[in-house]
LUMTOR-764529 format. One line per 3 residues: number of its first residue (from 1); their letters; for each residue x, y, z of N, C-alpha, C, CB. Coordinates in Angstrom, 3 decimals. Glycine has a CB too. Example, Ala and Ser with C-alpha at 12.3 -4.5 7.8 and 13.67 -1.06 7.14 Angstrom:
BEGIN
1 = AS = 13.190/-5.690/7.800/12.300/-4.500/7.800/13.200/-3.300/7.800/11.308/-4.473/9.046 ~ 12.850/-2.250/7.080/13.670/-1.060/7.140/12.900/0.030/7.870/14.084/-0.598/5.725 $
//
This chain:
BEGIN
1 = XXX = 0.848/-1.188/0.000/0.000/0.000/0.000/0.885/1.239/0.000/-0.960/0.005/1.225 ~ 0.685/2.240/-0.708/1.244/3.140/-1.286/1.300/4.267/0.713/0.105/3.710/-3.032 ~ 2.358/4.870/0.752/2.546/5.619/1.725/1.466/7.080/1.410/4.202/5.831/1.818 $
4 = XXX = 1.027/8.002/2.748/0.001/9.254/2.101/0.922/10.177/2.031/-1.376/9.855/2.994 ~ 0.699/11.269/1.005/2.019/12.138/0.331/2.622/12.740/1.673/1.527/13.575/-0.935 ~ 1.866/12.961/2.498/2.039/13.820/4.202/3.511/12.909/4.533/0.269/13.372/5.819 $
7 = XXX = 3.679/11.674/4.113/4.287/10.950/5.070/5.862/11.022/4.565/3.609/9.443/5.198 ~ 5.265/11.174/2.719/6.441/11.175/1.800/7.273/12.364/2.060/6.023/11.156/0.322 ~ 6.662/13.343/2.292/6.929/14.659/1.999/7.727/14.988/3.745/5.254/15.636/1.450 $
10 = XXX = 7.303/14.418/4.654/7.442/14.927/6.034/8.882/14.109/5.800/6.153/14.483/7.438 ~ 9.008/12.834/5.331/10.727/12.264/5.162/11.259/13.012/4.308/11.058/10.733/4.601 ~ 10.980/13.970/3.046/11.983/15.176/2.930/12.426/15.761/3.783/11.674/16.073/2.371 $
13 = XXX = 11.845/16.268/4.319/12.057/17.308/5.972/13.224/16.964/6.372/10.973/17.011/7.445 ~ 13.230/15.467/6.648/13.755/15.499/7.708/15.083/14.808/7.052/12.920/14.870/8.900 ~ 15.277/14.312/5.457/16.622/14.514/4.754/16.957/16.014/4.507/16.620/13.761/3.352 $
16 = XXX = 16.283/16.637/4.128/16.550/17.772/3.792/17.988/18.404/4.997/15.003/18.545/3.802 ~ 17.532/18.418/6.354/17.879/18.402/7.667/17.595/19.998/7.657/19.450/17.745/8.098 ~ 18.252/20.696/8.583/17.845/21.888/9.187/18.595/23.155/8.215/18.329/21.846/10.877 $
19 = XXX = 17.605/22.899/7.122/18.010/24.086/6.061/16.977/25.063/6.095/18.172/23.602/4.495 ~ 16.962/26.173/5.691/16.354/27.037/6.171/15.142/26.897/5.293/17.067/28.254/6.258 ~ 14.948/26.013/4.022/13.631/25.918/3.312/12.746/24.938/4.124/13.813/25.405/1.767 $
22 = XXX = 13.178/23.733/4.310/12.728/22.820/4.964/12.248/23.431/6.499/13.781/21.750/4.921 ~ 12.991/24.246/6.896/11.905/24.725/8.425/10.730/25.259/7.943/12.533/26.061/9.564 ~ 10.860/25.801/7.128/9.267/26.658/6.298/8.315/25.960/5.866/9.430/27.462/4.936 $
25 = XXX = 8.390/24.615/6.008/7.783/23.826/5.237/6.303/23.862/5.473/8.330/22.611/5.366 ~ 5.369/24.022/4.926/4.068/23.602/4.921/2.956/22.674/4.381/3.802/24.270/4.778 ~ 2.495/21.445/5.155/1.570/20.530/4.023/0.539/20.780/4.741/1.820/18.808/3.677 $
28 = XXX = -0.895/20.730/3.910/-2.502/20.897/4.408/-2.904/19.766/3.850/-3.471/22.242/3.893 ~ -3.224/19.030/4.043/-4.429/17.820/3.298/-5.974/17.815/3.951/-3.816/16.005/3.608 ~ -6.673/17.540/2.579/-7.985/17.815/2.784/-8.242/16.939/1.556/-8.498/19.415/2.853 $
31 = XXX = -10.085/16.212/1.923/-10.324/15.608/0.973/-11.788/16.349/0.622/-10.203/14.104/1.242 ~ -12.791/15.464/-0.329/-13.870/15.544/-0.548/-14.638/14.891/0.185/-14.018/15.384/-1.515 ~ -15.951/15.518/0.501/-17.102/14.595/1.410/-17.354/13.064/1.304/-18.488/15.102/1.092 $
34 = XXX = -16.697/12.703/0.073/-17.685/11.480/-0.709/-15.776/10.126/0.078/-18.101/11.934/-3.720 ~ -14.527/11.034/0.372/-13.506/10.536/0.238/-12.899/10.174/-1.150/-13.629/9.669/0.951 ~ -13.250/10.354/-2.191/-12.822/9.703/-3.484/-11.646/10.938/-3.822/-14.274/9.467/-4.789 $
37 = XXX = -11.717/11.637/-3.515/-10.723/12.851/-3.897/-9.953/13.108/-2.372/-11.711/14.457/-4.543 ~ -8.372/13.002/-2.831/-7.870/13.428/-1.772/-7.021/14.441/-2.142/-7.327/12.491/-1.057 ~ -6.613/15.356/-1.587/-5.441/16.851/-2.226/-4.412/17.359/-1.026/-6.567/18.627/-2.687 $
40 = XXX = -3.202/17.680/-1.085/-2.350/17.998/-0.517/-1.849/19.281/-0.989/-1.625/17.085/-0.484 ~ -1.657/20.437/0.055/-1.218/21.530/-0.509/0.603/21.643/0.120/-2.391/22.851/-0.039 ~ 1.315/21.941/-0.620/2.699/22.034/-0.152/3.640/22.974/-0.834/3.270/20.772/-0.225 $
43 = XXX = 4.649/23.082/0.320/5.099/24.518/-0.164/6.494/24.904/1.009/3.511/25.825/-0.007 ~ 7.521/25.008/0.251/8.842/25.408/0.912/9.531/24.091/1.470/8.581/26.511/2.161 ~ 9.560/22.738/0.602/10.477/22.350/0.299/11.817/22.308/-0.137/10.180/22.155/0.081 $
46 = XXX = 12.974/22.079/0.528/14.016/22.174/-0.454/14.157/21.997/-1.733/14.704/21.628/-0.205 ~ 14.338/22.520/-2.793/14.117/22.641/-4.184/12.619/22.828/-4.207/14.651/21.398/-5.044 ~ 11.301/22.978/-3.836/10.203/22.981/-4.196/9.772/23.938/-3.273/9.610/21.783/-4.288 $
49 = XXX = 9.901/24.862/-3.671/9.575/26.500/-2.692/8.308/26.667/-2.732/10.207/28.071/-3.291 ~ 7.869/26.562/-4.594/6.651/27.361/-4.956/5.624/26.349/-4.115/6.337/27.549/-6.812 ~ 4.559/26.866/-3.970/3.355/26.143/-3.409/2.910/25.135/-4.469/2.135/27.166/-3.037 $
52 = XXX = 2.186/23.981/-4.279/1.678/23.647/-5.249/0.460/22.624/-4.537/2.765/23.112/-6.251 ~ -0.547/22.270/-5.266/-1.710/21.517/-4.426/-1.777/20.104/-6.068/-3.747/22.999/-3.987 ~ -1.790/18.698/-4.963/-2.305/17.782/-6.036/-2.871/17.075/-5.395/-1.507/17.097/-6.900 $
55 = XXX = -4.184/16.735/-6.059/-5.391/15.919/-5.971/-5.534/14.555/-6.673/-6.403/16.694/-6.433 ~ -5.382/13.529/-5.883/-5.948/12.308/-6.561/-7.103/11.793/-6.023/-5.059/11.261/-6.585 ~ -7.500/11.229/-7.408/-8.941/10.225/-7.414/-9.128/8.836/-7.172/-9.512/10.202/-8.605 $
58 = XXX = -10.212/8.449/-5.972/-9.660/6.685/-6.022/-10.375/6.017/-7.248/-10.200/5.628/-4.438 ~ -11.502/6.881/-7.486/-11.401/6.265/-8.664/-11.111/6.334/-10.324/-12.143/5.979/-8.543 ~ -9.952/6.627/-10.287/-9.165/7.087/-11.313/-9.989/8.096/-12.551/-8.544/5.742/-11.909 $
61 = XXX = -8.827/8.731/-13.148/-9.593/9.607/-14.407/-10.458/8.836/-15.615/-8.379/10.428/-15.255 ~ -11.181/9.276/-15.919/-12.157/8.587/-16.639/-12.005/9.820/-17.967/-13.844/8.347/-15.690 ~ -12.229/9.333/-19.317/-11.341/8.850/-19.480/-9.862/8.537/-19.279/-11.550/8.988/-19.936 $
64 = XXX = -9.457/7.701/-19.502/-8.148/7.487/-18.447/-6.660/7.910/-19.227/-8.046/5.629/-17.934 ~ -5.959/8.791/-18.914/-5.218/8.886/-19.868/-4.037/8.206/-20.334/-5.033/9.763/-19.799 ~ -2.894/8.656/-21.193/-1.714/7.407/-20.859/-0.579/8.283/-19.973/-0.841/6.614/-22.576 $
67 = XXX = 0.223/7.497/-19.580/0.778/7.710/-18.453/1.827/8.612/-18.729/1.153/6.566/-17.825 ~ 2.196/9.422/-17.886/3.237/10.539/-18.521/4.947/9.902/-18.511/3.132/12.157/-17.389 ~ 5.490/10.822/-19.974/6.353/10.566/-21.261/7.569/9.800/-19.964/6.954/12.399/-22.489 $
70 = XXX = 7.961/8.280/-19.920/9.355/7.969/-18.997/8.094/7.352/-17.910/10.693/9.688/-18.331 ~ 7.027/7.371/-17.565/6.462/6.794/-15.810/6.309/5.348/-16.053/4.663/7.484/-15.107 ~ 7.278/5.178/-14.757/7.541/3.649/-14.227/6.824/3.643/-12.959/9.205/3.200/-13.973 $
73 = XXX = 5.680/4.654/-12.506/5.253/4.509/-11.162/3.708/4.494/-11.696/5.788/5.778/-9.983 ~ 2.603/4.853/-10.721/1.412/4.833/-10.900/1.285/6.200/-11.202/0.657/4.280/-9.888 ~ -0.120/6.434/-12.067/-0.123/7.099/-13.299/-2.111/7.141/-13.549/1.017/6.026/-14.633 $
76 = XXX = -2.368/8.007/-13.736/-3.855/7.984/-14.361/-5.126/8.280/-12.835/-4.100/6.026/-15.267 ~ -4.574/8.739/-12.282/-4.921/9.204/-10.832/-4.888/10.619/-10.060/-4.148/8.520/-10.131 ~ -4.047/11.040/-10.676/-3.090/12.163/-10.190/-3.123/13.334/-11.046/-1.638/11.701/-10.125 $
79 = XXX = -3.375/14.423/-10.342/-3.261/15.840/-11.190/-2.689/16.888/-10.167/-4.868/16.429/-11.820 ~ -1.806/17.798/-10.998/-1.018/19.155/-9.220/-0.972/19.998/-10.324/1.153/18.917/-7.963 ~ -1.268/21.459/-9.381/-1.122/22.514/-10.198/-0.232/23.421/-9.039/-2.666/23.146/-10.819 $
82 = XXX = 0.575/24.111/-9.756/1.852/24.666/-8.941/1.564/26.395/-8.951/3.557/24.175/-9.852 ~ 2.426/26.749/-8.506/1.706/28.856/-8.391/2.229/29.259/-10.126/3.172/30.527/-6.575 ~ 3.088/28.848/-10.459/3.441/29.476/-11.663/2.728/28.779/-13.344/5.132/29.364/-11.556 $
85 = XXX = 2.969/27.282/-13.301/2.705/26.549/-14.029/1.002/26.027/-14.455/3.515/25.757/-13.563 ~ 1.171/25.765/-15.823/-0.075/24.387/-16.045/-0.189/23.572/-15.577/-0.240/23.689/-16.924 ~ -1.290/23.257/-15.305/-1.783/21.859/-14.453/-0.907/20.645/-14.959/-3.552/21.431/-14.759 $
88 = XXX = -0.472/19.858/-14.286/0.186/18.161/-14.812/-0.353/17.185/-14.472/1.487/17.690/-14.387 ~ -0.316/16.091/-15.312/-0.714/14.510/-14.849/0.376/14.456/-14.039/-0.797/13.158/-16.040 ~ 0.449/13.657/-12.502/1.861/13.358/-11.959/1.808/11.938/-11.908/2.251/14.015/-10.502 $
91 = XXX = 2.984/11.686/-12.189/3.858/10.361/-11.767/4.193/10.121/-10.702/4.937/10.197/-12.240 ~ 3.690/9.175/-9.811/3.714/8.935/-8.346/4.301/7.647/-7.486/2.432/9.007/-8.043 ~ 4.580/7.587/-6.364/4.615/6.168/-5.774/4.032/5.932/-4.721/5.741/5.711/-5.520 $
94 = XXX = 3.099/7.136/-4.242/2.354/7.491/-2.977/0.760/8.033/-3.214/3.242/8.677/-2.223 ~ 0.167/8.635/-2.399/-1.150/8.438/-2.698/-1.178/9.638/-1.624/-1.969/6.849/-2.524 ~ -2.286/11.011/-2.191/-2.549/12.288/-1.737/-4.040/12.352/-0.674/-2.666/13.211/-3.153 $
97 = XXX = -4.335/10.715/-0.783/-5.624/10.085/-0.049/-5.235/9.860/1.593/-6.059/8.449/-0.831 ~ -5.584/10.848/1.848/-5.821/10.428/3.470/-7.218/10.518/4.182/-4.942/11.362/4.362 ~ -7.248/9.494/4.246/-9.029/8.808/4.832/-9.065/9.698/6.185/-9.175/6.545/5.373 $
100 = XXX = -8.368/10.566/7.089/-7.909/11.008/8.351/-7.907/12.671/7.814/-6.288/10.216/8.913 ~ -8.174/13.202/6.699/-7.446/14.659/6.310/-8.903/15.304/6.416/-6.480/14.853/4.521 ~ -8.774/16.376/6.478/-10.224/17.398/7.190/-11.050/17.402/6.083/-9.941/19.255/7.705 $
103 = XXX = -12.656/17.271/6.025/-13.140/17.374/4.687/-13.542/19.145/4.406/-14.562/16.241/4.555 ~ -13.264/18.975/2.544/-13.463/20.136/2.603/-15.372/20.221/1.880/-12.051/20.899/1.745 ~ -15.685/20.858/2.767/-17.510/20.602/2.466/-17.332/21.406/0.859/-19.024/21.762/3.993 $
106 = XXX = -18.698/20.609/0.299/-19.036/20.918/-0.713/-19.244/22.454/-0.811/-20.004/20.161/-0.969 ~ -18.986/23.449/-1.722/-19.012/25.157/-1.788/-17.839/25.733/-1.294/-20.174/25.853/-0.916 ~ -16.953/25.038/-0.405/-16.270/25.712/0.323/-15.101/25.774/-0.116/-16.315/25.391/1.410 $
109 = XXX = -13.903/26.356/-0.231/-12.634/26.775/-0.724/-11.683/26.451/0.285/-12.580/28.207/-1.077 ~ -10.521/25.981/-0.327/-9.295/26.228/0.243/-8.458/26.925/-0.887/-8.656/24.906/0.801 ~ -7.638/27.829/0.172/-6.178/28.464/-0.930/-5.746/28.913/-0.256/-6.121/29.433/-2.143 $
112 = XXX = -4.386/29.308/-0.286/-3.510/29.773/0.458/-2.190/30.008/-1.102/-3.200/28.540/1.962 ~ -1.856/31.161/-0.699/-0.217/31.321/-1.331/-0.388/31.150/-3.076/1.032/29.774/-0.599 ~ -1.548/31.804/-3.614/-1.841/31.662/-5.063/-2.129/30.706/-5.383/-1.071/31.911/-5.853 $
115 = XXX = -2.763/29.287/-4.883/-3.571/28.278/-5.438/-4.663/28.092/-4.420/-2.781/26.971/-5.749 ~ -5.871/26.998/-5.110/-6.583/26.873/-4.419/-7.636/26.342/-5.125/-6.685/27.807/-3.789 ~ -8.482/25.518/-4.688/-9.591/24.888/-4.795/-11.067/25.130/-4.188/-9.215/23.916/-4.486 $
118 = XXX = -12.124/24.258/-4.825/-13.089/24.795/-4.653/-14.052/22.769/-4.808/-13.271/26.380/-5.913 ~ -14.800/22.898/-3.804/-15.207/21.312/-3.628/-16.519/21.458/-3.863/-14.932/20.522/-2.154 ~ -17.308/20.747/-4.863/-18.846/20.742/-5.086/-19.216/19.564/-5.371/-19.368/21.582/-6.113 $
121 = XXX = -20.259/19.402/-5.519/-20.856/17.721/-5.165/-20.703/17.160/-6.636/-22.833/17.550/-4.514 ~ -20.430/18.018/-8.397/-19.611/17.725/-8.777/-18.129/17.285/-9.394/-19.956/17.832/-8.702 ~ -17.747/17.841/-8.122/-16.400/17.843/-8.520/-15.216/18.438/-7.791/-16.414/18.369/-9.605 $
124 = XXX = -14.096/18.283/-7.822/-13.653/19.674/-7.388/-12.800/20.387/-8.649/-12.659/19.537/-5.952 ~ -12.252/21.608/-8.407/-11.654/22.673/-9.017/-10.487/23.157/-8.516/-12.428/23.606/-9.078 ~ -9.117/23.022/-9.277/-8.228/23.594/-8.317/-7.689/24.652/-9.341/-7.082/22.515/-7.588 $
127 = XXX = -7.171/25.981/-9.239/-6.521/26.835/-9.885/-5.519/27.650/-9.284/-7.300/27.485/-10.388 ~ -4.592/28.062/-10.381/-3.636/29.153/-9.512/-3.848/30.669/-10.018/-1.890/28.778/-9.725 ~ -3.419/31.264/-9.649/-3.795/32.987/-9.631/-3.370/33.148/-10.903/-2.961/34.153/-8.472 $
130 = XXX = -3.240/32.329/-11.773/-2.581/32.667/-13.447/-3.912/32.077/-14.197/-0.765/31.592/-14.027 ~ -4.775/31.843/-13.337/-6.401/30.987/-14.096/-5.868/29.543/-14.436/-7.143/31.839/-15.977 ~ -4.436/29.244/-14.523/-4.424/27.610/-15.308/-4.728/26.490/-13.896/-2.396/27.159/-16.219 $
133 = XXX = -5.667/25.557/-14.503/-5.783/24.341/-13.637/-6.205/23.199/-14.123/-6.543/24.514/-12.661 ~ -7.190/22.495/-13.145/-8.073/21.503/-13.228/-9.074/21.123/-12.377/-7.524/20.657/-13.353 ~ -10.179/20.118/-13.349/-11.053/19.933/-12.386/-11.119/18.477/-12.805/-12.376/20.867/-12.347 $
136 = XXX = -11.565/17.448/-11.190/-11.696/16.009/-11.777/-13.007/15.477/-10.890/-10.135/14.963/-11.533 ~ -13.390/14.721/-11.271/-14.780/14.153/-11.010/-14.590/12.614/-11.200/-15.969/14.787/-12.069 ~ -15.913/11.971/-10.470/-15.868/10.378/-11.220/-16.087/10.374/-12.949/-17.326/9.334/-10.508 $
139 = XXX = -16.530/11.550/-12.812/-17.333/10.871/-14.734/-16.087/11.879/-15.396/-19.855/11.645/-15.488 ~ -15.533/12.889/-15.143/-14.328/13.614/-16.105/-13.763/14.047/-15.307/-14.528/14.669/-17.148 ~ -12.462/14.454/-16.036/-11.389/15.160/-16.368/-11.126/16.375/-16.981/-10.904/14.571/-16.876 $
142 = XXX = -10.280/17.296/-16.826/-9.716/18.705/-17.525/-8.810/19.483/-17.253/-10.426/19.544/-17.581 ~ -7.957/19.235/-17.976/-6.708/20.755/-17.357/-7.139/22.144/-18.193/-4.524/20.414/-17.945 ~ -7.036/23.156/-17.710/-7.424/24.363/-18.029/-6.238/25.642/-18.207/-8.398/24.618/-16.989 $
//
């Protein structure tokens, strides 16, 4: 069973060791009411400063896409949108699903630090302050 990104990300930390990005570090996880969507927001990693939030689906993208260009990990699940960039399919070995992470009720928003999402009973929506994102659902998919 795949580790939750909280767990992946908290063992950067603590390779990273006491550099001055890694004390800054911030992760939020939050899912959807239904649990099928889970999302992690993170930000001030060593090498990974910018904020960025990614959401996976347990039950994968529909249509499903192919797996991104080189992925030897799991694939067709996963979408992150970063403060500067277009939304990406990610290549993973962990899972952004934590059955334990605060729900975010349907209407209601999270964002912090130029990204942010938005949870409705179809779907959710995540974007960064540049308008590019995505939204994923059981029945679709879309980067924007």
């Amino acid at each position: 069973m795949r580790a939750p990104v909280a767990i992946a990300l908290a063992a950067l930390v603590v390779c990273a060791g006491a550099s001055a990005a890694s004390s800054k570090a911030v992760v939020r996880e939050f899912r959807t009411p239904t649990g099928n969507i889970g999302c992690v927001f993170s930000e001030g990693f060593a090498g990974d400063a910018a904020p960025t939030i990614r959401c996976d689906i347990r039950s994968r993208l529909v249509p499903q896409p192919p797996p991104p260009k080189g992925c030897r990990l799991d694939s067709g699940d996963s979408l992150e949108i970063s403060l500067f960039d277009h939304a990406i399919l990610v290549c993973h070995g962990d899972t952004a699903i934590d059955p334990h992470a605060r729900v975010l009720a349907y209407g209601h928003v999270f964002r912090r630090d130029g990204v942010g999402c938005i949870s409705r009973a179809v779907g959710i929506t995540c974007t960064n302050r540049h308008g590019h994102g995505f939204f994923m659902s059981r029945q679709s998919w879309r980067i924007f």
